[in-house]
N, C-alpha and C positions, 0 to 999 in steps of 0.2 A: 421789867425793862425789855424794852422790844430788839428786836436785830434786825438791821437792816441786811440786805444782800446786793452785790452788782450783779448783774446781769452780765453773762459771757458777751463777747464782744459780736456782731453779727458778722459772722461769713457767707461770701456771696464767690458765686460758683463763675467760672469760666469754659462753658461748652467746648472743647480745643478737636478739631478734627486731625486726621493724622490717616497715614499711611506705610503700610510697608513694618518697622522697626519703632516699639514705643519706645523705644530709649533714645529716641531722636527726640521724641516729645517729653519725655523726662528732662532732658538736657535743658530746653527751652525753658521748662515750668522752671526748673534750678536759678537759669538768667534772670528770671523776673522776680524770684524769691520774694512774694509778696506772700506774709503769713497773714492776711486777714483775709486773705483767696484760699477757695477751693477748685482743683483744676479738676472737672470730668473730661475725660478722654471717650472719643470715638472712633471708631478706625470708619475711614468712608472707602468706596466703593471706586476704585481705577477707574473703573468702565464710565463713570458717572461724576466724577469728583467735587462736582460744586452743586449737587440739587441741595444736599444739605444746609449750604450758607445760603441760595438763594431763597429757600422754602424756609429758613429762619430756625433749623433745627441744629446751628450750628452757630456759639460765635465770632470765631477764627478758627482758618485750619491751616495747617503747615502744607505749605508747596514748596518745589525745587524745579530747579530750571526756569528761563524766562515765563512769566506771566503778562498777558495780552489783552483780557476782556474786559470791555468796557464797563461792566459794571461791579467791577470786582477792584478793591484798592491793594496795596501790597505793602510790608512794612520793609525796611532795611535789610542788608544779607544779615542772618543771624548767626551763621556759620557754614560747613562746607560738610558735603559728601563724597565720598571720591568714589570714582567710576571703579567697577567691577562686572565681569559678566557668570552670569550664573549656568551652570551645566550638570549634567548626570556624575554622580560618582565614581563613574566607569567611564565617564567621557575621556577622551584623550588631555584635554586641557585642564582637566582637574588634576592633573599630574603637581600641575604647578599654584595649588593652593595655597603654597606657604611662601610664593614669590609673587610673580606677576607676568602677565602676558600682553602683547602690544595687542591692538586695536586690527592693525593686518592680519593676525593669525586669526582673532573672532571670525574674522569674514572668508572663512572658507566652512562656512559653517551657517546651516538657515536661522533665519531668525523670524521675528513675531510684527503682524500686522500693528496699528494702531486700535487698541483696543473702545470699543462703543463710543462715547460722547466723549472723551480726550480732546482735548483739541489737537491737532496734527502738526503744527508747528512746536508743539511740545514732546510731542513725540521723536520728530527730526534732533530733537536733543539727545534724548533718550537714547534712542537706535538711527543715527546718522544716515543716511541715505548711501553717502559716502568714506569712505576712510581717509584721512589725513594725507593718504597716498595714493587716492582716485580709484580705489578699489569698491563698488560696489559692496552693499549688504543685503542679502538676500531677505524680504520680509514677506516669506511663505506663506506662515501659518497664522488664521486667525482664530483667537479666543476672546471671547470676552470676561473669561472669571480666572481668577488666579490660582484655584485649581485644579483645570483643565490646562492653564498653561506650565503648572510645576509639573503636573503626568506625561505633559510632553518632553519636557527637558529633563526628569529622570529617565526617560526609557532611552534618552538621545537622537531623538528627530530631531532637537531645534535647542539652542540655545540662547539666551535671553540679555542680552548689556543692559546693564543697570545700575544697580549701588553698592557701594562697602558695607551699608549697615545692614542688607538684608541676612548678613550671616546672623547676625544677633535671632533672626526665625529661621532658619534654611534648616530642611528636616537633613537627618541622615542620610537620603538620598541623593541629597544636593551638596554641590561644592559651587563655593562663591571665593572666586581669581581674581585677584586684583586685577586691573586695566592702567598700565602703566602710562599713557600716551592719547589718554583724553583729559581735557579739562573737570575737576571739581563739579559737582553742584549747588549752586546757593542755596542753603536753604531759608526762608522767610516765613511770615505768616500773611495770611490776606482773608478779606472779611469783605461783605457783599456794603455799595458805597449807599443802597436805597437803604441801610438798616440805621438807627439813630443807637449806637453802640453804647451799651451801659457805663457810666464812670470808672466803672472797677472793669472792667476790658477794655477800658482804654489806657488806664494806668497798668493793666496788665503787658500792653504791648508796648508801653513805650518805655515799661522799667527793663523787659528785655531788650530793645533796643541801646538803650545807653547802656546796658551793662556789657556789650557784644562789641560795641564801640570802645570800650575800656584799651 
């Protein structure tokens, strides 16, 4: 008498780019809780951040902040980052790690150019030009790799406004302050509009969407 078998069911991957904190991209995979998916994660490169989706070695990656290029589509806010600026462990405003500091206090303090192929109106997000109260932000120094720019901000030349989730990686060296008095970042995912997006990355992104929507 023969035995039949089923065949396990086919899992099909989701290339997911990411930046900064994977537990931003954990969160994401969570929302869309699709078990006949597998999610591969890629952390991509600031300096650079869309060659991946355009070169097709990617097929969605999570951004924050407004998105503008025309050939790039954008899903729904998926959820929120809140602002923080990152400093030396010995910086003066790492005092207040376990509170928060306003946005006026950052800006007596240098900060970082727009890093390679970023686009600059994303940046303007990022690190504001100006402060909520017409204060100038100094944008000294420039790096392009985010190793060069953590060496900066441990030894304390420059301090860096950015996100709440980078503590989730911030070495020992670093303290990440909350920012009391800038807006959130959206976060979303987006995917280049010339790629013809597989079934199962589309139901990837639109299960997280309605569930973010809940």
């Amino acid at each position: 008498m023969s035995e039949t078998t089923t065949a396990p069911p086919l899992t099909r991957t989701v290339r997911l780019g990411y930046h900064g904190s994977a537990e931003v991209a954990h969160r994401i995979t969570a929302l869309a809780a699709l078990t006949d998916v597998a999610v591969e994660l890629s952390q991509y490169d600031i300096a650079d951040p869309f060659r991946g989706l355009r070169q097709g070695e990617l097929d969605v990656a999570i951004v924050k902040f407004g998105l503008r290029e025309p050939d790039l589509a954008i899903s729904r806010v998926l959820g929120w980052d809140a602002r923080a600026v990152v400093v030396g462990a010995e910086h003066p405003l790492a005092a207040f790690a376990s509170g928060s500091v306003s946005v006026e206090d950052v800006a007596e303090y240098e900060a970082f150019h727009c890093p390679g192929l970023l686009p600059g109106y994303v940046w303007d997000e990022v690190v504001p030009p100006y402060t909520p109260g017409g204060r100038p932000i100094v944008r000294r120094h420039q790096v392009d790799a985010i190793p060069q720019m953590l060496a900066l901000v441990a030894s304390g030349v420059a301090v860096h406004l950015s996100l709440a989730s980078l503590a989730d990686i911030a070495p020992p060296t670093i303290r990440v302050v909350p920012v009391h008095d800038l807006p959130p970042a959206p976060v979303a995912l987006c995917w280049h509009r010339g790629t013809d997006l597989p079934f199962h990355v589309r139901k990837f992104i639109t299960s997280a969407e309605a569930e973010a929507s809940r």
